[in-house]
C-alpha positions as CSV (number, residue, x, y, z in Angstrom):
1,X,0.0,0.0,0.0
2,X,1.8,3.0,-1.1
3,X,2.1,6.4,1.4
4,X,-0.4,9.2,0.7
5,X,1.2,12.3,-0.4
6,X,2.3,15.0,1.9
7,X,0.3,18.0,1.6
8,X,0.8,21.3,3.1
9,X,-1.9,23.9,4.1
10,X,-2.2,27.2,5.3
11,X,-5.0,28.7,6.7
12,X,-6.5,25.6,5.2
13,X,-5.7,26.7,1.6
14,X,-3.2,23.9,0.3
15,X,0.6,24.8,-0.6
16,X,1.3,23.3,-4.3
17,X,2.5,20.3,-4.8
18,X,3.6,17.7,-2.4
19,X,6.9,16.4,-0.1
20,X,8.6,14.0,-1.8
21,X,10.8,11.8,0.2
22,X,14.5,13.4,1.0
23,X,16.0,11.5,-1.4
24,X,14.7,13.6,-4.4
25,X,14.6,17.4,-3.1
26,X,16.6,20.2,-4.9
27,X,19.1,23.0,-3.7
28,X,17.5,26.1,-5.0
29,X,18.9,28.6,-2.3
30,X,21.5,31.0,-4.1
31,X,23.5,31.6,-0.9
32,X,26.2,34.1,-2.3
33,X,25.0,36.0,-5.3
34,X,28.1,36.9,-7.5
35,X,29.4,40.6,-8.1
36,X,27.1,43.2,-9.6
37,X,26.7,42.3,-13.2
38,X,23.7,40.4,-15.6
39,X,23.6,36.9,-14.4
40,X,23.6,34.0,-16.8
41,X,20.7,32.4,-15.8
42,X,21.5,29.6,-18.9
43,X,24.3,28.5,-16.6
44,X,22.9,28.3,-13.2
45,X,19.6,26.5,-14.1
46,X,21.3,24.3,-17.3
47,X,18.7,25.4,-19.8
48,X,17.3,28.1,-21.6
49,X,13.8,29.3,-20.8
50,X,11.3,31.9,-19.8
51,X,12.4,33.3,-16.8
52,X,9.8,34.7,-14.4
53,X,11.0,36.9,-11.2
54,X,8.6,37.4,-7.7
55,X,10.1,40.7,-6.1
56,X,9.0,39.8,-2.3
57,X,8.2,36.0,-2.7
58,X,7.4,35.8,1.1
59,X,7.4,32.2,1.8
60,X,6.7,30.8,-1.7
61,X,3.1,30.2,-2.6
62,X,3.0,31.6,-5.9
63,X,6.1,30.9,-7.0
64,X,6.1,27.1,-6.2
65,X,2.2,27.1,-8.0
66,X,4.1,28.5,-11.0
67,X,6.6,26.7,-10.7
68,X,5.1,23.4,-10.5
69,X,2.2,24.6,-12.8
70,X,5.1,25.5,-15.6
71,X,7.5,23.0,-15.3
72,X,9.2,25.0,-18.8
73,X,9.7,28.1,-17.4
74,X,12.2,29.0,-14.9
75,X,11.7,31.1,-11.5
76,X,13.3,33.5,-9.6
77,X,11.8,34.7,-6.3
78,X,13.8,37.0,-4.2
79,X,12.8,38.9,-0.5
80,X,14.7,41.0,1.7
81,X,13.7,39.0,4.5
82,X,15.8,35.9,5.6
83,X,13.2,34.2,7.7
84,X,10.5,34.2,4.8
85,X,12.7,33.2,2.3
86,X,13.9,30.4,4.7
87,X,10.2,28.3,4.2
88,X,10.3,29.7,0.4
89,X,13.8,27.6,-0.1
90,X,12.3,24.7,2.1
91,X,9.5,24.3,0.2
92,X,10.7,24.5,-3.2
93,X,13.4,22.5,-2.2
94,X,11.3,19.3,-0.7
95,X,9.0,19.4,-4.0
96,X,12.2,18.4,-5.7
97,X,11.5,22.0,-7.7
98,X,15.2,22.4,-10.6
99,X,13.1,25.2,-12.5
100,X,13.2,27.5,-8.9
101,X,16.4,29.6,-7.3
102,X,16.0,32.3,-4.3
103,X,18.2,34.8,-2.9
104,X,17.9,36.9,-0.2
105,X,18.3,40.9,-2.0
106,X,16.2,43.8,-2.0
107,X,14.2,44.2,-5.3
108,X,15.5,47.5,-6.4
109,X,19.2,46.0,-6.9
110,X,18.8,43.0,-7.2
111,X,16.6,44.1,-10.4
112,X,19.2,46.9,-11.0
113,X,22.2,45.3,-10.7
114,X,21.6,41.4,-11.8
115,X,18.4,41.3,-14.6
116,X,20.0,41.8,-18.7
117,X,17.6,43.7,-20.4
118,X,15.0,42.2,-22.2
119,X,15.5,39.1,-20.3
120,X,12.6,38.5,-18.2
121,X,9.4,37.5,-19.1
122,X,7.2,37.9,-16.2
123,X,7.7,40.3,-12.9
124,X,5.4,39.5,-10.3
125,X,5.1,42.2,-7.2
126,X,2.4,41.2,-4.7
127,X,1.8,43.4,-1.1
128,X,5.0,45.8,-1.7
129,X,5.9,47.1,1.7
130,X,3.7,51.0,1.6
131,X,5.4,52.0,4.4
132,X,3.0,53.8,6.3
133,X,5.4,56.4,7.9
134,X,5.8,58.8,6.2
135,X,9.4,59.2,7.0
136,X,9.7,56.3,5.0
137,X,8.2,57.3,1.7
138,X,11.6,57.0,-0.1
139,X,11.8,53.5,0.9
140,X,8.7,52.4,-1.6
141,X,9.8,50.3,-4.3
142,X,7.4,51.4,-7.2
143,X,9.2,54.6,-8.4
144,X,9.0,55.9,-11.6
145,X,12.7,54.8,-11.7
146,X,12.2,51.3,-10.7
147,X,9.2,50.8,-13.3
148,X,11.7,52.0,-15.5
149,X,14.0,49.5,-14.8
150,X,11.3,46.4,-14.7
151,X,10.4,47.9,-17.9
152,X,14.1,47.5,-19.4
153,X,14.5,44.1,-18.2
154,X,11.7,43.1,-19.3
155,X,11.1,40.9,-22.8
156,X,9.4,43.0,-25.8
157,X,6.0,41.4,-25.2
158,X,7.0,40.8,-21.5
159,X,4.5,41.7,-18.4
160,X,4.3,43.1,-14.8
161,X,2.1,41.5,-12.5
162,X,1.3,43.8,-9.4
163,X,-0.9,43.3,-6.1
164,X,-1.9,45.1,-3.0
165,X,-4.8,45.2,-0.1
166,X,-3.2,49.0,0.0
167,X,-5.8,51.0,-1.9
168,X,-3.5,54.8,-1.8
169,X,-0.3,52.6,-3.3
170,X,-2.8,51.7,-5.8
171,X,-4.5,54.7,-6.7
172,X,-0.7,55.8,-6.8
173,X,0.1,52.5,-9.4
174,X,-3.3,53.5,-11.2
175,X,-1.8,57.1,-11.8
176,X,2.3,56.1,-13.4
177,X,2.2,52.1,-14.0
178,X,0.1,52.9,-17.8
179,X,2.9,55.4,-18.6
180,X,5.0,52.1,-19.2
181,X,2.6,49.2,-19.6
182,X,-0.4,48.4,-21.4
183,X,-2.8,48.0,-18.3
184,X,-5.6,46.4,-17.3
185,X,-7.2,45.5,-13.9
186,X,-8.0,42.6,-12.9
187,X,-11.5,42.6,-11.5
188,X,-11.6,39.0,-9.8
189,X,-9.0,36.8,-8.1
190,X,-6.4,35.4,-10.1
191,X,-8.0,32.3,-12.2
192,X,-4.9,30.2,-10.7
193,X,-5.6,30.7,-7.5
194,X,-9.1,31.7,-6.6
195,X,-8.1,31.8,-2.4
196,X,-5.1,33.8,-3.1
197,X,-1.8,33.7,-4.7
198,X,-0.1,34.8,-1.4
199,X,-0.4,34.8,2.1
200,X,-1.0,38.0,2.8
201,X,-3.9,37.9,0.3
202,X,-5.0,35.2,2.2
203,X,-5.0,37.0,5.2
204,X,-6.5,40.0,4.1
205,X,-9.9,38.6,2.2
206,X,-10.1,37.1,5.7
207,X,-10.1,40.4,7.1
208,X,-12.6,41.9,4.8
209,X,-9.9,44.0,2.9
210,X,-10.9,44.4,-0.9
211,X,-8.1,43.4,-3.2
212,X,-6.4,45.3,-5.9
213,X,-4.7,43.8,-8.4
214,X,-3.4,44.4,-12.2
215,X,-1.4,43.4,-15.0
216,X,0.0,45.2,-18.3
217,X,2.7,44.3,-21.2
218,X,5.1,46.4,-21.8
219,X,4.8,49.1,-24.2
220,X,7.3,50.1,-26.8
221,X,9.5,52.8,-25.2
222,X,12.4,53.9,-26.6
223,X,14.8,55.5,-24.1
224,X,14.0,59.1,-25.2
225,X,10.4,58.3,-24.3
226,X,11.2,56.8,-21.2
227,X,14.1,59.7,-19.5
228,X,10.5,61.8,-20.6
229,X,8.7,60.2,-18.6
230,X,11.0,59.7,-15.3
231,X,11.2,64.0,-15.7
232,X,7.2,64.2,-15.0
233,X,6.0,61.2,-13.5
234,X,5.3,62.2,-9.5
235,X,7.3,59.9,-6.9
236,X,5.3,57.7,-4.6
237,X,4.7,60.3,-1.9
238,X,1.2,59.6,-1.1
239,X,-0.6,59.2,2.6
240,X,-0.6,55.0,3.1
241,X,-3.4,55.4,5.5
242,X,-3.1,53.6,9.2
243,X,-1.1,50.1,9.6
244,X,-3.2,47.4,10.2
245,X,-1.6,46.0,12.9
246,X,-3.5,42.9,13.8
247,X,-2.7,42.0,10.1
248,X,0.6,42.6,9.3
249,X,1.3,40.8,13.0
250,X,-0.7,37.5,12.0
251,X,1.4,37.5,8.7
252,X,4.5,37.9,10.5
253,X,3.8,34.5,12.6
């Protein structure tokens, strides 16, 4: 009688895919990225493929769905934090995942400093930090000047994927994300996941908190066009509104 599969659940929503015994999990933590430069991503996962990046992976969810979903295309997820990129990495590496890597590295470089352009396929950025100080407004990741940059790295017909329970960061997204993509809204939950793509997205239907999310290909820019828009596109200086404590503390644990 053979062993029923091992099946993880959060909040009573299944993880993807299952534990596979020891003997077959991956390494997919890239512990010590190299100096600052494009990296050969060819090289490091022994194929070329469609690469897809998750700025702030958190601990996984929708980059092992995608991963295990798209067994063709290969996966990046990166997060500043080291003790949600630890379950990530545990995770991806006891579904026995070879199309997955993670590093620990703030979006802005590690988008700036390690992505070729036009070598990406898919960015996907769900619940980036607002910051609700406003001493911290600088801190926000979508800038003109990172969009810029996602835009650059991206492929010709490539696409940004972008999420948040924040409804000033979107209003914000709603006013300089068109400048460099064709947008649209997306009005449901995504079709792949219909109780959330992450766990904060989880968390916060739970709470009652509506969701806003969006996706858009990237327009033909050439860099004229873009420096243009960088000169008159406003930064993201808006008012986040009060932290939800009670939230961000449940998603912490």
């Amino acid at each position: 009688m053979s062993e029923r599969p091992v099946i993880e659940q959060e909040f009573g929503v299944p993880i993807a895919g299952e534990i596979l015994d020891p003997a077959r999990w991956t390494k997919t933590a890239l512990k010590k990225l190299p100096p600052p430069g494009p990296i050969d991503w060819q090289t490091i996962f022994g194929r070329r493929a469609p690469l897809i990046v998750d700025i702030g992976c958190g601990n996984g969810r929708f980059l092992l769905g995608s991963a295990l979903a798209r067994p063709d295309h290969d996966h990046v997820g990166i997060d500043i934090l080291p003790l949600v990129l630890r379950y990530a990495t545990r995770r991806a590496n006891q579904r026995g995942l070879s199309n997955v890597r993670l590093a620990a590295i703030d979006g802005q470089r590690f988008v700036a400093d390690y992505l070729a352009p036009a070598s990406v396929r898919e960015v996907h950025i769900y619940h980036p930090q607002p910051f609700h100080d406003p001493r911290q407004a600088g801190r926000r990741l979508l800038t003109p000047a990172f969009l810029a940059q996602v835009h650059c790295v991206l492929e010709p017909a490539g696409r940004l994927f972008l999420q948040t329970d924040n409804a000033p960061y979107w209003r914000y997204v709603q006013k300089v994300v068109p400048s460099f993509f064709d947008w649209r809204e997306q009005t449901g939950p995504w079709p792949d996941a219909p109780q959330g793509r992450t766990r904060r997205e989880i968390l916060a239907l739970r709470r009652g908190l509506a969701m806003h999310r969006g996706w858009g290909t990237r327009k033909d820019l050439n860099e004229d066009a873009v420096r243009a828009l960088l000169a008159k596109l406003p930064p993201p200086t808006f008012d986040a509104g009060p932290r939800p404590r009670d939230l961000d503390e449940m998603e912490r644990e």
